[in-house]
N, CA, C and O atoms as a Tinker XYZ file with bonds, in Angstrom:
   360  protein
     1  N      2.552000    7.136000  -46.803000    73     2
     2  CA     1.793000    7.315000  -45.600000    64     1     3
     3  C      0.304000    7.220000  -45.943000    63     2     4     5
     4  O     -0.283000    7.893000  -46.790000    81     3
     5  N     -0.144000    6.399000  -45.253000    73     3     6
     6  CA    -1.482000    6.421000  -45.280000    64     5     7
     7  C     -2.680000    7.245000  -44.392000    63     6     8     9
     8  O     -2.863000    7.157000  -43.178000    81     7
     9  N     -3.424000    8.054000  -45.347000    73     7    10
    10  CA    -4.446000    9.036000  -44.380000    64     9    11
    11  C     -5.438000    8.572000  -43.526000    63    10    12    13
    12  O     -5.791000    7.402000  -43.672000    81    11
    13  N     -5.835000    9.088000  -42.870000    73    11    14
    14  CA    -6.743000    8.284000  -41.941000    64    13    15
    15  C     -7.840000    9.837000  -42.052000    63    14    16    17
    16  O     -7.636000   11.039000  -42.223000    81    15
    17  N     -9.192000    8.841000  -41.815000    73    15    18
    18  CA   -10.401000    9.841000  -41.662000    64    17    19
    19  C    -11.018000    9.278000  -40.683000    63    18    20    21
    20  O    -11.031000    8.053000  -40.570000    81    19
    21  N    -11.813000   10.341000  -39.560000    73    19    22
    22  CA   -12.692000    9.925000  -38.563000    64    21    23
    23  C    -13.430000   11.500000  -38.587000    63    22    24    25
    24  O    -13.206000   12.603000  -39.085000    81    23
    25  N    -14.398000   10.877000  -37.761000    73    23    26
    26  CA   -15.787000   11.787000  -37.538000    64    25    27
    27  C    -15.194000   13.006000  -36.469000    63    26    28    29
    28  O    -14.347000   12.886000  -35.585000    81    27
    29  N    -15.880000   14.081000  -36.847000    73    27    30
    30  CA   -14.877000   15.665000  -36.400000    64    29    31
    31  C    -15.355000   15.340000  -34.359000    63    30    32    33
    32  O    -14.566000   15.696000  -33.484000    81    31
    33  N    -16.475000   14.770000  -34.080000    73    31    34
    34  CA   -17.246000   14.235000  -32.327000    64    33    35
    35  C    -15.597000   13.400000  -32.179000    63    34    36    37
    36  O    -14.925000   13.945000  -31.304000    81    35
    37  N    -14.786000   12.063000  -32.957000    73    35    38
    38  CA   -14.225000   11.612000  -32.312000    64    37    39
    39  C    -12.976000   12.300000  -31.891000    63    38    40    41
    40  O    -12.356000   12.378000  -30.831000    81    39
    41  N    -12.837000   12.734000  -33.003000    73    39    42
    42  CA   -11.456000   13.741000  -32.597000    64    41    43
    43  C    -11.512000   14.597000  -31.719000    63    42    44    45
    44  O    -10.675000   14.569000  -30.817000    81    43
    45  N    -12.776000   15.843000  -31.758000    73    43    46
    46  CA   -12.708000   16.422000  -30.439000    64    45    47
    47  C    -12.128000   15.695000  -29.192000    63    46    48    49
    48  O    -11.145000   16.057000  -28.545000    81    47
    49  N    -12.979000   14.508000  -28.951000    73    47    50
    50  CA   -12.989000   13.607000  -27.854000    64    49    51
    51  C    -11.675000   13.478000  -27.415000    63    50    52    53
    52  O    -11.171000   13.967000  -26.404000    81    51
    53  N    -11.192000   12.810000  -28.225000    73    51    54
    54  CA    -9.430000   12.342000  -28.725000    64    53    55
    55  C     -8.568000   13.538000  -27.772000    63    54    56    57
    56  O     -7.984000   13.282000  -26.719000    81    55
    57  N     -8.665000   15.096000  -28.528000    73    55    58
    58  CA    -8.022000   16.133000  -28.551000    64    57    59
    59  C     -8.658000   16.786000  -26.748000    63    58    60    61
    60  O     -7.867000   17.458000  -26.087000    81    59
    61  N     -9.953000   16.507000  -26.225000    73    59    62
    62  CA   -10.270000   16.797000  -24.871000    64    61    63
    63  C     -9.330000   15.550000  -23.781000    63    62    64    65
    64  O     -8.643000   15.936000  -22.835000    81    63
    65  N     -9.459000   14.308000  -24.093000    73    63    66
    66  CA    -8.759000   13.335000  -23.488000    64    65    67
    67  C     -7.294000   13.941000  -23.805000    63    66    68    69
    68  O     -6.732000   14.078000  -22.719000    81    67
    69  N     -6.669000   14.252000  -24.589000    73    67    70
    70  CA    -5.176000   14.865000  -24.631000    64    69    71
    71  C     -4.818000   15.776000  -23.649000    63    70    72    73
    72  O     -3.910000   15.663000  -22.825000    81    71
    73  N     -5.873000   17.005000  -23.856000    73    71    74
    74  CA    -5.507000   18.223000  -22.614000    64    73    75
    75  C     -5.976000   17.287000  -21.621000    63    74    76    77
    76  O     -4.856000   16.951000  -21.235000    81    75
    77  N     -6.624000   16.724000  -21.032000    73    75    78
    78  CA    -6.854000   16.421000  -19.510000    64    77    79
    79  C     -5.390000   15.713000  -19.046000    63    78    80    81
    80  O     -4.793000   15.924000  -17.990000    81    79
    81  N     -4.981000   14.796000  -20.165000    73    79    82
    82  CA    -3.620000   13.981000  -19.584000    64    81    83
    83  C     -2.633000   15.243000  -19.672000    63    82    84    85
    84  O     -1.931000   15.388000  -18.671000    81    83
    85  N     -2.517000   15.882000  -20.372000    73    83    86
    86  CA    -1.441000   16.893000  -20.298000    64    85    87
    87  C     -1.266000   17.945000  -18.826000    63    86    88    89
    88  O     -0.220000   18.368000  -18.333000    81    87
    89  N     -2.764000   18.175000  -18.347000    73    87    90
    90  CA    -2.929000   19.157000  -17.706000    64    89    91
    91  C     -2.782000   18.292000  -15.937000    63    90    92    93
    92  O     -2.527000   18.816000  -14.852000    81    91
    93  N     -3.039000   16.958000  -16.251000    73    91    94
    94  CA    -2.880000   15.930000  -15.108000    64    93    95
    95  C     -1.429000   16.061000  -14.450000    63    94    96    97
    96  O     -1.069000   16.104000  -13.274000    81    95
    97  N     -0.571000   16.117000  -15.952000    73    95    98
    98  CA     0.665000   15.529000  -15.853000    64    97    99
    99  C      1.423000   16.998000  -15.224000    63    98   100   101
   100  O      2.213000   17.019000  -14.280000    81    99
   101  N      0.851000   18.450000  -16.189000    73    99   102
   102  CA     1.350000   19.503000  -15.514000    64   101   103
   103  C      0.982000   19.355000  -14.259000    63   102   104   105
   104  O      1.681000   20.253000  -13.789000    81   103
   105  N      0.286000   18.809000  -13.129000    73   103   106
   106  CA     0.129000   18.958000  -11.447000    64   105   107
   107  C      0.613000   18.012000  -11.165000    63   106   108   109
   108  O      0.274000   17.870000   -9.990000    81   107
   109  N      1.438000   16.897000  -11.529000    73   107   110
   110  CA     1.838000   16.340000  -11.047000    64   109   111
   111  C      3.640000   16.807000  -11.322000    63   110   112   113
   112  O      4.433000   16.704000  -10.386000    81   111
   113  N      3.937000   17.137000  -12.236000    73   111   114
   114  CA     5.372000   18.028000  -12.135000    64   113   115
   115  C      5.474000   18.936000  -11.188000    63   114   116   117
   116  O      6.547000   19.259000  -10.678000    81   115
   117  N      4.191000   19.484000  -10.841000    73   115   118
   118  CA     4.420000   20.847000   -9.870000    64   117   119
   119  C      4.321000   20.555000   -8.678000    63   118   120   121
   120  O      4.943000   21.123000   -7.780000    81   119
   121  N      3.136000   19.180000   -8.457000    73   119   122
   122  CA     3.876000   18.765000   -6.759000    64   121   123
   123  C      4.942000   18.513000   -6.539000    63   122   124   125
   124  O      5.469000   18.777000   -5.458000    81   123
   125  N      5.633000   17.840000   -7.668000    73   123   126
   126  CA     6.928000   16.733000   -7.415000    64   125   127
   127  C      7.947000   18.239000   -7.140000    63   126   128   129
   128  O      8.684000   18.309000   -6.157000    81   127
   129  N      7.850000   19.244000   -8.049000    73   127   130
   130  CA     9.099000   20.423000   -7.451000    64   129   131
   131  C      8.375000   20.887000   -6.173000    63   130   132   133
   132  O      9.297000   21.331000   -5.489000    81   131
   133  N      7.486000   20.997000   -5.628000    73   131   134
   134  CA     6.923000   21.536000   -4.602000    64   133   135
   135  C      7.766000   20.757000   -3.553000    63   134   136   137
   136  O      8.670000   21.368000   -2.982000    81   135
   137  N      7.431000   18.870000   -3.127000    73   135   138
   138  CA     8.022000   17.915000   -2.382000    64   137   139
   139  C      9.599000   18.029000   -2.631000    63   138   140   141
   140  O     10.253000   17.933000   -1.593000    81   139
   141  N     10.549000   18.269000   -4.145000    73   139   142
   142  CA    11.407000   18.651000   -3.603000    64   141   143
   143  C     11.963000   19.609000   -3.250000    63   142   144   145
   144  O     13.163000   19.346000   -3.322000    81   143
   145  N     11.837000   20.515000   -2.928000    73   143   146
   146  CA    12.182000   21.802000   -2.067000    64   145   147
   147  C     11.319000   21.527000   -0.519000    63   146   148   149
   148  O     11.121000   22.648000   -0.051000    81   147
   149  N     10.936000   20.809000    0.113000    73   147   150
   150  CA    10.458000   21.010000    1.222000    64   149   151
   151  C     10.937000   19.862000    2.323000    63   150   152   153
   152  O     11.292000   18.695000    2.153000    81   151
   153  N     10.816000   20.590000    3.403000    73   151   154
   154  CA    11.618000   20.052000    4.309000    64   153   155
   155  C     10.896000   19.806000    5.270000    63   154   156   157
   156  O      9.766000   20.293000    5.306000    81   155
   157  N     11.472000   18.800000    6.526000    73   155   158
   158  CA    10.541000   18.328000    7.729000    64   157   159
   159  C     11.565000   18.361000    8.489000    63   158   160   161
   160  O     12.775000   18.347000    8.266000    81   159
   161  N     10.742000   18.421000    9.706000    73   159   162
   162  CA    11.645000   18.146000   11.084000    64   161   163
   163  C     11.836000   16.325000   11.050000    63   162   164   165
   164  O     11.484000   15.437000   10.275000    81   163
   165  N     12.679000   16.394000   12.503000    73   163   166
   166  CA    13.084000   15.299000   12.914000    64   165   167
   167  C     11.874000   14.187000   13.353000    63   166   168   169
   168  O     11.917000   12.957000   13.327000    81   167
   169  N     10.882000   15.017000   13.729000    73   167   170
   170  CA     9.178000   13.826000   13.894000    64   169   171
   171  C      8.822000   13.723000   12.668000    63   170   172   173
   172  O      8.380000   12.626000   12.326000    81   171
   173  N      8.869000   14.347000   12.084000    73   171   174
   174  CA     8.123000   13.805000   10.418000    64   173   175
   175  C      8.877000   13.018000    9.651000    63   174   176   177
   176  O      8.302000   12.226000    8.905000    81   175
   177  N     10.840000   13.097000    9.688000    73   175   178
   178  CA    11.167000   12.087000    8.626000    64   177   179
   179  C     11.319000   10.881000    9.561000    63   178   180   181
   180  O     11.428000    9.790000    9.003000    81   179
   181  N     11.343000   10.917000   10.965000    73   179   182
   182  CA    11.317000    9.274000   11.877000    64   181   183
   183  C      9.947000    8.886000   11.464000    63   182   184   185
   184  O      9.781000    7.666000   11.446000    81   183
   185  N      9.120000    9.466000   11.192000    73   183   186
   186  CA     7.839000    8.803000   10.499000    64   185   187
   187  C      7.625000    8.088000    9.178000    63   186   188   189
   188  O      6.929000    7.156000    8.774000    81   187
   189  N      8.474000    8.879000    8.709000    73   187   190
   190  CA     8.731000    8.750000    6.925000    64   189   191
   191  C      9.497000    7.586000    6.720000    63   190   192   193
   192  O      9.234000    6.754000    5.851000    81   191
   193  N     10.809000    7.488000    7.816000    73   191   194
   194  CA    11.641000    6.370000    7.461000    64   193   195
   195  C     10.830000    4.999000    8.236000    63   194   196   197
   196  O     10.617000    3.858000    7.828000    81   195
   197  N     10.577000    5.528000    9.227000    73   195   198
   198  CA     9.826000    4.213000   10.492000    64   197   199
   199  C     10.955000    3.747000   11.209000    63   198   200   201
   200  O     11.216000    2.554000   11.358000    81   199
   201  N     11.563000    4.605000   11.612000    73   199   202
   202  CA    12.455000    4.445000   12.514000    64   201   203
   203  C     12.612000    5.509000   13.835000    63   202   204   205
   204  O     11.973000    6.553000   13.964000    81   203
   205  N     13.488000    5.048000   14.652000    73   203   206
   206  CA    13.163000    5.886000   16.104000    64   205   207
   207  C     14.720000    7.165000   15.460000    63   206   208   209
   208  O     15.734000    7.057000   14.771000    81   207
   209  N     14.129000    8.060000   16.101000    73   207   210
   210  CA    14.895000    9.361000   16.492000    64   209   211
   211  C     16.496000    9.106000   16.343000    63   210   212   213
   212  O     17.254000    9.537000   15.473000    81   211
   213  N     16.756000    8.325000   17.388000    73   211   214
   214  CA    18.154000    7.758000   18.227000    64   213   215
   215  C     18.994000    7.027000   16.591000    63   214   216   217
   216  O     20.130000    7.254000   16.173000    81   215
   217  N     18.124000    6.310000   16.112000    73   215   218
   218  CA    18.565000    5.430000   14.751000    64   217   219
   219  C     18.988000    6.850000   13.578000    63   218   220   221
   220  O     20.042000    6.756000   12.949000    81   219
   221  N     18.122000    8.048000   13.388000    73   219   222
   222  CA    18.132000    8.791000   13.073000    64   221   223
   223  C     19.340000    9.661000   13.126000    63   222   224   225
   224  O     19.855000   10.269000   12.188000    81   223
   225  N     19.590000    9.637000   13.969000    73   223   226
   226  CA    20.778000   10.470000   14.745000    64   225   227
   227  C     22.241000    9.689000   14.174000    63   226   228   229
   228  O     23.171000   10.300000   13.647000    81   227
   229  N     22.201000    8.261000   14.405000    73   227   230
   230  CA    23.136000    7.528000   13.866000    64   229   231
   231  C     23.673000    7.437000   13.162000    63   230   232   233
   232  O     24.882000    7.211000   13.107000    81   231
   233  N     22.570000    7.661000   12.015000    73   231   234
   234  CA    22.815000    7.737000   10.393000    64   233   235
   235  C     23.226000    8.935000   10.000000    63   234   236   237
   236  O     23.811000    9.040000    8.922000    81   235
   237  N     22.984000   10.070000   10.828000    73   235   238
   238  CA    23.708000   11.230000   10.578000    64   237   239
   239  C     25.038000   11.219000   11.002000    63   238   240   241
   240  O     25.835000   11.737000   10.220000    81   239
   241  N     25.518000   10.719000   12.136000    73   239   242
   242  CA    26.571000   10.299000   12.261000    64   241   243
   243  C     27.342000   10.044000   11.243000    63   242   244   245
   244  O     28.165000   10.834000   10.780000    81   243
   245  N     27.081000    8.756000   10.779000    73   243   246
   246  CA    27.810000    8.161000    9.713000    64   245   247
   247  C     27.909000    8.631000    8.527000    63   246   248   249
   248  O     28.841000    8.147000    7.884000    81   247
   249  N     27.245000    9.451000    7.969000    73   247   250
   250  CA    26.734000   10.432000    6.774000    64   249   251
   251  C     25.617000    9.675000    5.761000    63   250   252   253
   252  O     25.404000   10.060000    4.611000    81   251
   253  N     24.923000    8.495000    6.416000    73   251   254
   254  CA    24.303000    8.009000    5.458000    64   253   255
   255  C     23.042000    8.674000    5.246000    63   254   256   257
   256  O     22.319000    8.157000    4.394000    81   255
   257  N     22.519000    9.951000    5.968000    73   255   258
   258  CA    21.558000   10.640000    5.651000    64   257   259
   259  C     21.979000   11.937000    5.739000    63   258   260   261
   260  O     22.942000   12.006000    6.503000    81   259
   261  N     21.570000   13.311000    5.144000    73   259   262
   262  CA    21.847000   14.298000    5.337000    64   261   263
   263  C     20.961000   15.404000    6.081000    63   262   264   265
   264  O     19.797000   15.181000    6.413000    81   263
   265  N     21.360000   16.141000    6.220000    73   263   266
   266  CA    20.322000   17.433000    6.991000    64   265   267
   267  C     20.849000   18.736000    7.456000    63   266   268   269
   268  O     21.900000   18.904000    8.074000    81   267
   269  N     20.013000   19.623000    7.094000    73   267   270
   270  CA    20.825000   20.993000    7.799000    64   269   271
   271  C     20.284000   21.650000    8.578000    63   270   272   273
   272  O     19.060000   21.519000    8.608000    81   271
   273  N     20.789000   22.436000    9.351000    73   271   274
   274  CA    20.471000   22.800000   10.855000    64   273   275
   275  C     19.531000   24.694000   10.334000    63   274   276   277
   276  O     19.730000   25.752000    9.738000    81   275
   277  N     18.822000   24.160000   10.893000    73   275   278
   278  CA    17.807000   25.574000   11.181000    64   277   279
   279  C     17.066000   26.026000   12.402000    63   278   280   281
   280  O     16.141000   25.426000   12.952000    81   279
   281  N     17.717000   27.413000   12.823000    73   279   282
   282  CA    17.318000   27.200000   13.803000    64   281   283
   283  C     17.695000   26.305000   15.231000    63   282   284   285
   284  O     16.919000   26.248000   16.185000    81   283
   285  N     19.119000   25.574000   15.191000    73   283   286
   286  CA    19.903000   24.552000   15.696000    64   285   287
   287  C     18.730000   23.320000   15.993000    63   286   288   289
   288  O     18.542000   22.672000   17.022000    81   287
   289  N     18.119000   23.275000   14.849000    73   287   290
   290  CA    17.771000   22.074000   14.724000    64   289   291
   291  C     17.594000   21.481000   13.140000    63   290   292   293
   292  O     17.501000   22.090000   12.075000    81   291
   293  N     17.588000   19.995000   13.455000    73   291   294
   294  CA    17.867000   19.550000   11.943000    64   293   295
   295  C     17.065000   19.094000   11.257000    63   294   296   297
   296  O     16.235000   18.257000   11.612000    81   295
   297  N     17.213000   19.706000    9.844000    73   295   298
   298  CA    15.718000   19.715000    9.085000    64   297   299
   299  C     16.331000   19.086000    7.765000    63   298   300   301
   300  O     17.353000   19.416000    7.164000    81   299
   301  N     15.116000   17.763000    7.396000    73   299   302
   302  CA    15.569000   16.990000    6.277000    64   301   303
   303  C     14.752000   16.963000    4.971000    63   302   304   305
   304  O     13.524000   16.891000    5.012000    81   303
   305  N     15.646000   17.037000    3.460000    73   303   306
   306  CA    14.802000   17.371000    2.586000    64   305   307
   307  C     14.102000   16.164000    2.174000    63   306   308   309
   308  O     14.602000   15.039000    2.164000    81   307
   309  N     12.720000   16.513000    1.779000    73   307   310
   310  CA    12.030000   15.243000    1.365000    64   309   311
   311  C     12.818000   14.435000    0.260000    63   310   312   313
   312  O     12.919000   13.208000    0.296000    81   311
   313  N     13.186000   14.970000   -0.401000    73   311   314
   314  CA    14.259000   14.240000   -1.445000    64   313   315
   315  C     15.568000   13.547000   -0.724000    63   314   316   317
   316  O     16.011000   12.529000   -1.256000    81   315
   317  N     16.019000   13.904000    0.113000    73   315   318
   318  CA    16.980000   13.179000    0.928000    64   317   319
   319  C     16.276000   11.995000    1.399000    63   318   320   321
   320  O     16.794000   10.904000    1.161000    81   319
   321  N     15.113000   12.049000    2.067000    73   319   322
   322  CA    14.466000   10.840000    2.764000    64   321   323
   323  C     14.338000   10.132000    1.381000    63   322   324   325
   324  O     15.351000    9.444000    1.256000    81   323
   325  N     13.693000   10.026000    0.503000    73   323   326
   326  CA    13.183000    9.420000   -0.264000    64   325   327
   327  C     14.508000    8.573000   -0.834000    63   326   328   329
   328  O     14.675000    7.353000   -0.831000    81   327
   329  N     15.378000    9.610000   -1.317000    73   327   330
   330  CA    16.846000    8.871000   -1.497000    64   329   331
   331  C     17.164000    7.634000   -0.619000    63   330   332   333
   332  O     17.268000    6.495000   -1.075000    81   331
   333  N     17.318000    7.994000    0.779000    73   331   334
   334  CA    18.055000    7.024000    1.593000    64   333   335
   335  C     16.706000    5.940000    1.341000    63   334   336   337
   336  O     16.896000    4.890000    0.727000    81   335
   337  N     15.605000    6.232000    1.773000    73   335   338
   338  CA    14.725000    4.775000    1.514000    64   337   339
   339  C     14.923000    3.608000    0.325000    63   338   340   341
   340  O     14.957000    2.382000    0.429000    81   339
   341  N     15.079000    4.756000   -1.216000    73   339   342
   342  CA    15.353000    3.916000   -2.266000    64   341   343
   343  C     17.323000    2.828000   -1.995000    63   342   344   345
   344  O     17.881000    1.819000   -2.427000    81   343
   345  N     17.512000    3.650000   -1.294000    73   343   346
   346  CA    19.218000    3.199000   -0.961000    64   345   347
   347  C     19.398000    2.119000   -0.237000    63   346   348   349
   348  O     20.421000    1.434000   -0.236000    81   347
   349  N     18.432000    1.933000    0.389000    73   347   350
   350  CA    18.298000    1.250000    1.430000    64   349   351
   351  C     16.888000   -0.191000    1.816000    63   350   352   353
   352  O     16.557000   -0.888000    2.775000    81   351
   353  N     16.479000    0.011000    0.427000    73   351   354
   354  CA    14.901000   -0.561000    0.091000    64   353   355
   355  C     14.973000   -2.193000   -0.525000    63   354   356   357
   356  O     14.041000   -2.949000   -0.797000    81   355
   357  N     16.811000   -2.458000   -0.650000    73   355   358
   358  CA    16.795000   -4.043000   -0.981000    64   357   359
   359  C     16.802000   -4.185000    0.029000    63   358   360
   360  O     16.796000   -5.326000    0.493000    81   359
């Protein structure tokens, strides 16, 4: 193995650019569990998918989307939407 030497300024540098990507990457893990645990009504994922209500309804029908009732109304997880889009995105 061959040693390597550099000036103690570059390494700091090096070792500050490390924590910033690390500390980037920790907020971006913590939105992503945040988005999946959270849920929307029926106006926010017809927005999400770009489709009308009625189409919405359909697909629940058929089971190609899921959702559970709160409140007797039906509330969908952002991870479900995102699913059916990737499912459905060819």
């Amino acid at each position: 193995m061959e040693l390597i030497t550099m000036d103690s300024k570059v390494l700091e540098t090096i070792m500050k650019k490390l924590n910033n990507i690390e500390y980037n990457f920790s907020i971006a893990v913590n939105e992503k569990a945040k988005l999946e645990n959270r849920f929307v009504d029926m106006d926010e994922a017809s927005q999400m998918l770009n489709i009308s209500k009625r189409t919405i309804y359909k697909l629940l029908k058929k089971g190609d989307i899921k959702a559970v009732k709160y409140n007797r109304k039906n509330r969908f997880k952002v991870t479900e939407i995102e699913r059916f889009l990737e499912s459905n995105s060819h």
